[in-house]
C-alpha positions, 0 to 999 in steps of 0.5 A, spaced: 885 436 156 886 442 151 890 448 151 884 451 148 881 451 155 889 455 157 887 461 159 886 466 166 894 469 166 898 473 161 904 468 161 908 474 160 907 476 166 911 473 171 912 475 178 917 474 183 911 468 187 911 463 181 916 458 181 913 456 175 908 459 171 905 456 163 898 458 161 897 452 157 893 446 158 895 439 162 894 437 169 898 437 176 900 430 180 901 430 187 906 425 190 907 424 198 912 419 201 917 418 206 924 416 206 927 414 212 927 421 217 924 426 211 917 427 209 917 428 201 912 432 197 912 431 189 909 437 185 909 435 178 906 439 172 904 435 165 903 438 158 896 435 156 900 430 151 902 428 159 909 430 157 912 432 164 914 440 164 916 442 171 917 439 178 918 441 185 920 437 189 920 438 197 923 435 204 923 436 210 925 433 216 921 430 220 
């Protein structure tokens, strides 16, 4: 993993679908879980140090 492979987008060009936006290397995790009556979607976002630098995290009522 590099920054040097970032590439694609112009970050500055941020519209109104991007939750989060960040041209640069790193790596998506994905974490699906309950609790009690909710399902739970993690999304989380790491820079290539594995430093976290987004998460979304979304419930729903199952």
């Amino acid at each position: 993993m590099s920054d040097f492979h970032a590439q694609g987008w112009n970050q500055e060009d941020k519209r109104p679908e991007h939750k989060f936006l960040r041209v640069q290397g790193g790596f998506l995790a994905v974490k699906v879980y309950r609790e009690k009556k909710e399902a739970v979607i993690e999304f989380t976002h790491y820079d290539v140090d594995g430093n976290e630098v987004n998460k979304e995290v979304i419930k729903v009522s199952v």
